[in-house]
matplotlib code that plots the C-alpha trace (Angstrom):
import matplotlib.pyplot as plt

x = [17.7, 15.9, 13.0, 12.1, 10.5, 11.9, 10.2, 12.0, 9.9, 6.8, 7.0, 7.7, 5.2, 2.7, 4.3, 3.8, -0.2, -0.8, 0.6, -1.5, -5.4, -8.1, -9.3, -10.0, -13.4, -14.5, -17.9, -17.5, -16.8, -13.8, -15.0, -13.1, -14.4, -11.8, -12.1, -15.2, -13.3, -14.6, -15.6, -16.3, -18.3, -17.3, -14.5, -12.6, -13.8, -17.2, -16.0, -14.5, -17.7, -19.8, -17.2, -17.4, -21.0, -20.8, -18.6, -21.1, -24.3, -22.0, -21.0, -25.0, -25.9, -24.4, -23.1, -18.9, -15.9, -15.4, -12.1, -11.9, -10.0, -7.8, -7.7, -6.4, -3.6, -2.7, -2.2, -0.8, 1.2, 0.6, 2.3, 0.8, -2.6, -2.5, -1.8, -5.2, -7.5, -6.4, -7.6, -10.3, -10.8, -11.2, -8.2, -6.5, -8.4, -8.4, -4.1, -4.0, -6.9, -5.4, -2.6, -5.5, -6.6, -10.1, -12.5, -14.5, -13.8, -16.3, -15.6, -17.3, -17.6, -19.7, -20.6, -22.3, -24.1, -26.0, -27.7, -28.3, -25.6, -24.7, -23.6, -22.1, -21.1, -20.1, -19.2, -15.8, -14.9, -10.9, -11.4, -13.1, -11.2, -15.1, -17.8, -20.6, -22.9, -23.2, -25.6, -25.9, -28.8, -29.5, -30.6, -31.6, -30.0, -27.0, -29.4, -31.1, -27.9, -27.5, -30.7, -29.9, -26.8, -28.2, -30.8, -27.7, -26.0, -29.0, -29.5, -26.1, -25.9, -29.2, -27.8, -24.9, -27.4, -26.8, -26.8, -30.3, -31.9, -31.5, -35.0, -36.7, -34.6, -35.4, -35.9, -36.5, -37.0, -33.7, -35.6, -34.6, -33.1, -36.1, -37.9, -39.0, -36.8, -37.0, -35.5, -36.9, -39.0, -42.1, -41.5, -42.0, -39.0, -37.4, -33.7, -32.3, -28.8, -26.3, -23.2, -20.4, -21.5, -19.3, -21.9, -22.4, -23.6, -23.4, -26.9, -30.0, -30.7, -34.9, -35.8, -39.1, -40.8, -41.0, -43.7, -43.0, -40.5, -41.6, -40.3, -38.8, -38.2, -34.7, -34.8, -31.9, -31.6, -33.1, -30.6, -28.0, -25.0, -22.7, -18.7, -16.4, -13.3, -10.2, -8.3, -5.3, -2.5, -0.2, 0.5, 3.7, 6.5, 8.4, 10.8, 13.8, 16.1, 17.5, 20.7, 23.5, 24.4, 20.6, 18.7, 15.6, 11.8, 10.4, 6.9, 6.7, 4.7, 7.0, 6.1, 7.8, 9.0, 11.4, 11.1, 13.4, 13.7, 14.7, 16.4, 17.0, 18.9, 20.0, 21.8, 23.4, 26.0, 26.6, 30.2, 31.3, 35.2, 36.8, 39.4, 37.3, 34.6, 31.6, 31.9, 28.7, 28.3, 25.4, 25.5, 22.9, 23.2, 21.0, 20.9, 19.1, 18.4, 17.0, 14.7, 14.7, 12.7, 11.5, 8.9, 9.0, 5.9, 3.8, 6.8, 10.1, 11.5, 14.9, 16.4, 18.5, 18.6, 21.3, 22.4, 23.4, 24.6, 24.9, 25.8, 27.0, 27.6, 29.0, 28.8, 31.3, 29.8, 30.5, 32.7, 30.4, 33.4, 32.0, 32.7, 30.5, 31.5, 29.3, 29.9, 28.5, 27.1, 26.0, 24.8, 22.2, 21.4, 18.9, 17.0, 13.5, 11.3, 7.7, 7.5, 3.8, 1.0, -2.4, -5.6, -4.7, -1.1, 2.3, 6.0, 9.2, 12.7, 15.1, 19.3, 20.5, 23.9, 25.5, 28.3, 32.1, 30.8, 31.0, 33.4, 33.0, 36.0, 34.9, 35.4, 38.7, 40.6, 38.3, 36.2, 31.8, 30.7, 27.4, 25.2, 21.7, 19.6, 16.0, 12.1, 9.3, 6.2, 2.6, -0.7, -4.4, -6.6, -9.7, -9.2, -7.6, -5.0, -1.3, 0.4, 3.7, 7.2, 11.0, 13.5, 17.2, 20.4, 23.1, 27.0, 28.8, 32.3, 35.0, 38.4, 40.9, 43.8, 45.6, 45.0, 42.8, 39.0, 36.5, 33.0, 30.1, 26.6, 23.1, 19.6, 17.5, 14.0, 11.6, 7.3, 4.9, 1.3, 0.0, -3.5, -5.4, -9.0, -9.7, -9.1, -6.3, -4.7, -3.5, -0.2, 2.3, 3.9, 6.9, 9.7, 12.8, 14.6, 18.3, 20.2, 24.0, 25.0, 28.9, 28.7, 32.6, 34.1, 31.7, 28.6, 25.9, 23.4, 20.3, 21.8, 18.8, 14.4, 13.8, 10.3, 9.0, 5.8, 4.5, 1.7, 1.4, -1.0, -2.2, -3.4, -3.2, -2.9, 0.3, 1.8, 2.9, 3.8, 5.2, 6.4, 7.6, 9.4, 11.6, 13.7, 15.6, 13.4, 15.4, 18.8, 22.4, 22.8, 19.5, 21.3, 24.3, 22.6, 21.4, 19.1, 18.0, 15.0, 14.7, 12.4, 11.7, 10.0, 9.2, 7.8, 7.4, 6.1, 4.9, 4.0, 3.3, 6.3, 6.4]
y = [-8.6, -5.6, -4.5, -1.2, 2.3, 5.4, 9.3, 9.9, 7.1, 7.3, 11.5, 10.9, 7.7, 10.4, 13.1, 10.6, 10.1, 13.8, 14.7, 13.6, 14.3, 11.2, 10.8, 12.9, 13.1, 12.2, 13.0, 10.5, 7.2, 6.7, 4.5, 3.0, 1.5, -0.3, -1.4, -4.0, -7.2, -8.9, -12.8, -12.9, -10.7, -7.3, -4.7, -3.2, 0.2, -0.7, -1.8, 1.3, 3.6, 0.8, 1.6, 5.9, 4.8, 3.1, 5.9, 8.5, 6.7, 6.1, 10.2, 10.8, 8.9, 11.6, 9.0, 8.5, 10.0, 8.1, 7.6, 6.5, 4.3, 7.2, 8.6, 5.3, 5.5, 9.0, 7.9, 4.2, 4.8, 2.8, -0.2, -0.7, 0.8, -2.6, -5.0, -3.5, -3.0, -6.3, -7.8, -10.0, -11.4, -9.6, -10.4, -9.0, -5.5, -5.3, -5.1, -2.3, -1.1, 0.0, 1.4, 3.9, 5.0, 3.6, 2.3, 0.9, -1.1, -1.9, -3.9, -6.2, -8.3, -8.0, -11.1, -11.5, -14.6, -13.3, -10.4, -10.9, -9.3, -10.2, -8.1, -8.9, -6.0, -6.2, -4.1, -5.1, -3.9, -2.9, -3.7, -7.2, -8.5, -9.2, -8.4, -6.3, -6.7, -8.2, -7.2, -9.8, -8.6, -10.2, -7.5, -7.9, -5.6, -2.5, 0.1, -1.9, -2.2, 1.2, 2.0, -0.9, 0.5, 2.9, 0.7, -1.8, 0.1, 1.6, -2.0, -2.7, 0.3, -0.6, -4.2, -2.6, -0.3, 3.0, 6.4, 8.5, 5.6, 3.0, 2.7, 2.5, 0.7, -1.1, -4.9, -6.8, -10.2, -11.3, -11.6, -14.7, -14.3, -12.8, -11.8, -7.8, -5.5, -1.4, 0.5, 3.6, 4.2, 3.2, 4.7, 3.1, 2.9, 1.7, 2.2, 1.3, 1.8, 0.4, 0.5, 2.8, 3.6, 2.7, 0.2, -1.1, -4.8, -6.8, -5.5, -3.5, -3.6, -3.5, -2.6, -2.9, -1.7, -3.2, -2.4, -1.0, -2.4, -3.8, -1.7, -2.7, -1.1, -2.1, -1.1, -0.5, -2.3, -1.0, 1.2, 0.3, 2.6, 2.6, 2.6, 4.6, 2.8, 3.4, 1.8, -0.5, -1.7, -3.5, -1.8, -2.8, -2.1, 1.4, -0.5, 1.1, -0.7, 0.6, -2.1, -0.9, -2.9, -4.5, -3.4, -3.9, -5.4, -5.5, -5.4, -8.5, -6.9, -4.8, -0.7, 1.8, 4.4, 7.6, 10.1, 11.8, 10.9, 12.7, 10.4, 11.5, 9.3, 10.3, 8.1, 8.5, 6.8, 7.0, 6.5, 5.7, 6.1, 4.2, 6.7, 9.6, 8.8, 10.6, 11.8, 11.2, 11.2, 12.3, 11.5, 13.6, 11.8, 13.8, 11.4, 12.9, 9.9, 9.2, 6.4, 4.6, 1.7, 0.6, -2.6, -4.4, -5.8, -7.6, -9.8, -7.8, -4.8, -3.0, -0.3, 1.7, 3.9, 6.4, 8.3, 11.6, 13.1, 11.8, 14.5, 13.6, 15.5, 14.7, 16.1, 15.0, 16.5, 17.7, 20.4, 20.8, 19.3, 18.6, 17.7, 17.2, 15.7, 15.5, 12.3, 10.8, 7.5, 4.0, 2.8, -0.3, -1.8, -4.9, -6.9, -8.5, -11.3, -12.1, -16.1, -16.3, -14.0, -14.5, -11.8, -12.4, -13.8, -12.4, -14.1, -12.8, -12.8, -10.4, -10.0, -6.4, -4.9, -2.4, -0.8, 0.5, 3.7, 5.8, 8.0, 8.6, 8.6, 4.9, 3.9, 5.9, 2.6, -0.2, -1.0, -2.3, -4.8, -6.8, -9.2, -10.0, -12.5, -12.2, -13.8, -11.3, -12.8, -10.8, -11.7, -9.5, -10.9, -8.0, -5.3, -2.5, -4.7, -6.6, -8.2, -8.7, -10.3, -10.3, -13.0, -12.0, -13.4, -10.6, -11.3, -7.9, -7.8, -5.6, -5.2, -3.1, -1.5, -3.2, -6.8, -9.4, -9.6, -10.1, -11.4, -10.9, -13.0, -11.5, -12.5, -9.2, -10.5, -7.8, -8.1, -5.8, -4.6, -2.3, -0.9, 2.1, 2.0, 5.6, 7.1, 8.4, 8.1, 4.6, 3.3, 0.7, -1.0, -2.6, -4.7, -5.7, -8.6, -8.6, -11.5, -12.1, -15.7, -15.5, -13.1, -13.0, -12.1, -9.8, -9.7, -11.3, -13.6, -10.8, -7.8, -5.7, -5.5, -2.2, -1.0, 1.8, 3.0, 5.8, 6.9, 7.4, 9.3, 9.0, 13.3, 12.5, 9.9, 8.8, 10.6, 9.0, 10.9, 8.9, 9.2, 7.6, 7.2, 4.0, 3.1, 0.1, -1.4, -4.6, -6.5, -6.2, -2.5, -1.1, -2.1, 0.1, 3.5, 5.4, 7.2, 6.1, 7.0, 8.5, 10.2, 9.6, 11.7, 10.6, 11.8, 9.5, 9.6, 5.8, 6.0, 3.1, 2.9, -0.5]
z = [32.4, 33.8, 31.8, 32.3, 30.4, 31.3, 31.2, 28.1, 26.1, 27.6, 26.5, 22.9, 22.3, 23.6, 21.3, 18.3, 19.5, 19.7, 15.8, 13.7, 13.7, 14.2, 10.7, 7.2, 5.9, 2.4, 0.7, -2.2, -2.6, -5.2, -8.1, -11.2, -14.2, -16.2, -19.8, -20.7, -22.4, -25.0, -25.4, -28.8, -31.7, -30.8, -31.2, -28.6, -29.6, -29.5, -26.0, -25.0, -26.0, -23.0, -20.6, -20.8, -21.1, -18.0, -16.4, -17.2, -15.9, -12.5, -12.1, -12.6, -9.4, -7.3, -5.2, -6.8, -7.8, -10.8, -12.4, -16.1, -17.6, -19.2, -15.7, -15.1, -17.6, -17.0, -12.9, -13.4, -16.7, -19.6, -18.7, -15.3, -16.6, -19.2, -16.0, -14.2, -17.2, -18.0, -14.7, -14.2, -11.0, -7.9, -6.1, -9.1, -9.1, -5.6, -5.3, -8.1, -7.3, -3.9, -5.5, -7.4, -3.9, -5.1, -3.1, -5.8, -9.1, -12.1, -14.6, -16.8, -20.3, -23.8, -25.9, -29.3, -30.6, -33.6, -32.9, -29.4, -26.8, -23.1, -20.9, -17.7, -15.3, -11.6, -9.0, -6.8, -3.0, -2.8, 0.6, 0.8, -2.8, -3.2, -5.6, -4.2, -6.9, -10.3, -13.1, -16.5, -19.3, -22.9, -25.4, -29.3, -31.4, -30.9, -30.5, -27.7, -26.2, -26.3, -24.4, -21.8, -20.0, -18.4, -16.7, -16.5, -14.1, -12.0, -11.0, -10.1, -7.9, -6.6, -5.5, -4.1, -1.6, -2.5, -5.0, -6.1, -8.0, -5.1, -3.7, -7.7, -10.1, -13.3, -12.4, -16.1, -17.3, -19.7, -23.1, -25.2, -28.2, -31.1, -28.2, -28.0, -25.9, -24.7, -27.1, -25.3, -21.5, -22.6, -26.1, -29.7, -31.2, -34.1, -34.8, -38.6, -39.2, -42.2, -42.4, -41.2, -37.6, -34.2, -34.1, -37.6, -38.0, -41.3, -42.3, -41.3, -37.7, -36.3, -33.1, -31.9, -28.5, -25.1, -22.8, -19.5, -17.2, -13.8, -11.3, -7.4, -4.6, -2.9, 0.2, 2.6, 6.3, 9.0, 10.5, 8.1, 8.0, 5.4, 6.4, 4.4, 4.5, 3.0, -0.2, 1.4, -0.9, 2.1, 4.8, 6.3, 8.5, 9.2, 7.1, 9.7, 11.8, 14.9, 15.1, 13.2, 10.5, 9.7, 6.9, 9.2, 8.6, 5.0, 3.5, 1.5, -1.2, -4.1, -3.7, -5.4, -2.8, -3.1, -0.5, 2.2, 5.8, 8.9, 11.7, 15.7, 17.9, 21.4, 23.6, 27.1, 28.9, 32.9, 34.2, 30.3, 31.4, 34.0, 33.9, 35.1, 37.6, 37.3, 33.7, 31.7, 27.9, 26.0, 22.2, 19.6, 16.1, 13.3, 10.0, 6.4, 4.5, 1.1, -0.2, -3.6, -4.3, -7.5, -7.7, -11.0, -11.9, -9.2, -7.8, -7.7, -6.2, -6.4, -4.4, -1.8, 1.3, 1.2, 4.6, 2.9, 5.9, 9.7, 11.8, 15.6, 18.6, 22.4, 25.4, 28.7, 32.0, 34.3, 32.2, 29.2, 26.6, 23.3, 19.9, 16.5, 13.3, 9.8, 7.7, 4.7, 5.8, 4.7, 1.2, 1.7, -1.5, -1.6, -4.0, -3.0, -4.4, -4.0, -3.5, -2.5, -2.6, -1.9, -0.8, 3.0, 2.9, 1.4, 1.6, -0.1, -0.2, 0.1, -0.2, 1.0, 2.0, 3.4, 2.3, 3.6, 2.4, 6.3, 6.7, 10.6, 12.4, 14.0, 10.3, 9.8, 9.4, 9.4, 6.6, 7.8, 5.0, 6.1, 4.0, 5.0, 3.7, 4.8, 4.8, 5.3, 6.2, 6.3, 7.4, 6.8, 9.3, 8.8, 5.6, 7.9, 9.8, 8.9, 10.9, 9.6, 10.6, 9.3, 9.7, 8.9, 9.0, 9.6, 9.0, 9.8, 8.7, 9.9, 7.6, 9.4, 7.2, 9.4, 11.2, 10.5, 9.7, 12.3, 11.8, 13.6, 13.2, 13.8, 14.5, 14.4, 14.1, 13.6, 14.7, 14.2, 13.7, 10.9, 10.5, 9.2, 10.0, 8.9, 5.9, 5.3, 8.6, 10.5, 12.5, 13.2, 16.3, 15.4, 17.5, 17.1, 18.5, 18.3, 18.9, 18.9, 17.6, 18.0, 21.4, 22.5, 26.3, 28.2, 25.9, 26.0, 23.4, 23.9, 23.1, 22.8, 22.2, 20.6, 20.4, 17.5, 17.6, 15.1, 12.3, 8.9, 7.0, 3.0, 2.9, -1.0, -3.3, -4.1, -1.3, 2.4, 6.0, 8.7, 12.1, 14.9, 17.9, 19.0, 22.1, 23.6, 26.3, 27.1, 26.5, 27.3, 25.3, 27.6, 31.0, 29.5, 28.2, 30.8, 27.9, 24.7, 22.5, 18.8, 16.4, 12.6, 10.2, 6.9, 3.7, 0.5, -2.5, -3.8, -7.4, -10.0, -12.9, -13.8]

ax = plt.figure().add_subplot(projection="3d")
ax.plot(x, y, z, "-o")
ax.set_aspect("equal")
plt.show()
């Protein structure tokens, strides 16, 4: 087969690289602290007052953006919001997390034994999947642990190498239980409450003074630079397929998705009738497509691409003849199933279809059914990188009104790369590897290698930009078209229902 990459490609590819600026800057890291679980002794309200404790001592460090966990409701929805406040191990936070646009997670537990609490807070990287730092103190009495959460999360901050308290941070001994704590800096206190409070115990509460805290320095590195990286759910294919009748690669991770899409396709054809030597075909397709993709829960997703309208033009020179037609187009329905997922690994399943639902002329009197089974396979070798693969098994089926069926049987493997090391801004390099399994007189097993090349962008949470540009680089269908490239723009909007 000849291999070979005309003008045309080479143009766009550089078209796609010149679109989209290097990077977005961001003066805050994004922080979330999700709701403090209990294991044993105290109430969940008593819990939630901790957390916007927590939350307050974080936004006074100057350093994060912090989202609460009623942000977090308000942005997931309620149901989702449950599934990540309920989370805790990292792995867990790190998935949702993502889906936040966060690049930090806190979260943490409170337990009573008496009158003695222990609290255990810890500081997660979205990134990593890893916690950063982790901060456990033993306190006598409610008012005590009051006055201790302030200090609690200084030193957790401190560990993790940053914000305004990170060179002096309270550094204390964990008192035993009857032992003296701070109820104040330095201060005498004592605190006496009965019942009635948020905080109420079964009786009346004492708290006496603790001399002054040791204090220690944490110092950063030598030279140590901190890298602001961006929150990554999965990142995935283009989740396009150039080869008629194949639903196309697949992110093996469920992500809800609706958006609009903008497909160009142009395609030339030397000599195309034996009948009139010399004549040369240029066909311009323009296809508006829309995108609807539910994800249930962590495991399952649902949805359809619908081409609203595929618009097509050709051009016979010499002579200039030309015609144009405007068509509804394909419905492609498909279910998908996660069947293992893991911080670096994914693998699902996946059943879509296309439907007799084009009304171009081609399809006048024959009807296009196809079925395609598929595994989707990704890989995360370093936090801003996927690499990612699709294995499909394509029956196309033509019904004529008249005449009988003909099937067809496909191989359309799809490879690609994925990465965003910037925030907010990252791309893909997908191929796609089409194989004929039944080829018939006059065409061949290798019908075609496609390669799509493109970015996407993240300007806002919640909201995706993608483009690209593909063409056929190899195979039976490049040695045909004298010209063949395409363009696709994409905007999407990815939120969190269930």
């Amino acid at each position: 087969m000849i291999f070979r990459i005309r003008f045309q490609k080479l143009f766009v590819i550089a078209l796609v690289l010149g679109l989209v600026p290097a990077s977005f800057a961001a003066d805050k890291e994004k922080l979330a602290v999700t709701r403090l679980t209990a294991k044993g002794g105290i109430s969940q309200d008593q819990l939630d007052v901790l957390a916007d404790m927590v939350a307050t001592e974080l936004r006074k460090t100057g350093r994060y953006e912090v989202i609460s966990k009623e942000d977090i409701e308000s942005m997931l929805g309620l149901e989702k919001s449950k599934e990540f406040l309920g989370c805790d191990d990292a792995s867990c936070m790190a998935e949702i997390g993502g889906a936040l646009g966060v690049d930090l997670v806190v979260s943490g537990n409170v337990a009573k034994f008496g009158h003695v609490f222990a609290v255990n807070l810890k500081l997660i990287n979205i990134k990593k999947a890893k916690v950063i730092s982790s901060v456990f103190r033993k306190v006598n009495g409610e008012q005590a642990l009051l006055d201790d959460m302030g200090g609690a999360v200084k030193e957790m901050v401190a560990q993790a190498g940053g914000g305004k308290d990170a060179k002096e941070v309270v550094s204390k001994k964990e008192p035993e239980p009857g032992q003296k704590t701070k109820a104040g800096a330095g201060q005498a206190a004592k605190a006496e409450k009965t019942g009635g409070g948020k905080f109420a115990g079964a009786g009346t509460i004492k708290v006496r003074p603790q001399g002054k805290a040791k204090e220690q320095a944490v110092p950063r590195k030598s030279g140590e630079k901190e890298k602001e990286r961006v929150p990554l759910y999965w990142l995935g294919p283009l989740e396009f397929s150039i080869l008629q009748g194949s639903i196309g690669p697949m992110s093996p991770v469920p992500e809800s998705r609706f958006g609009l899409g903008i497909r160009y396709l142009n395609l030339a054809v030397d000599n195309f009738d034996p009948a009139a030597p010399g004549a040369d075909l240029e066909s311009e397709t323009v296809t508006l497509e829309a995108i609807a993709r539910v994800a249930i829960g962590r495991h399952f997703e649902v949805g359809a691409q619908v081409d609203l309208l595929n618009h097509v033009s050709n051009t016979i020179s010499p002579g200039g003849l030309s015609n144009s037609s405007s068509d509804f187009g394909f419905i492609s329905p498909y279910v998908k199933g996660t069947l293992f997922r893991r911080k670096k690994l994914a693998l699902a399943a996946s059943l879509g279809m296309l439907l007799p639902t084009n009304t171009a002329r081609e399809f006048k009197n024959v009807s296009l059914v196809v079925i395609e089974p598929a595994l989707h396979f990704m890989y995360r070798p370093v936090y801003f990188l996927d690499l990612h693969m699709s294995l499909p098994f394509t029956s196309l089926i033509f019904i004529p009104d008249n005449g009988s069926t003909r099937k067809e049987y496909h191989l359309p493997m799809a490879f690609g790369v994925s990465t965003m090391p910037w925030k907010y801004i990252g791309g893909f390099l997908d191929m796609q590897v089409d194989l004929d399994l039944n080829p018939d007189n006059g065409t061949d097993t290798f019908q075609q290698l496609n390669l799509l090349l493109g970015v996407r962008s993240r300007p806002i949470h919640l909201l995706y930009l993608e483009f690209a540009a593909y063409s056929i680089l190899a195979g039976q269908l490049n040695d045909y078209y004298s010209s063949d490239y395409g363009i696709i723009l994409r905007l999407l909007f990815t939120p969190n229902l269930f």
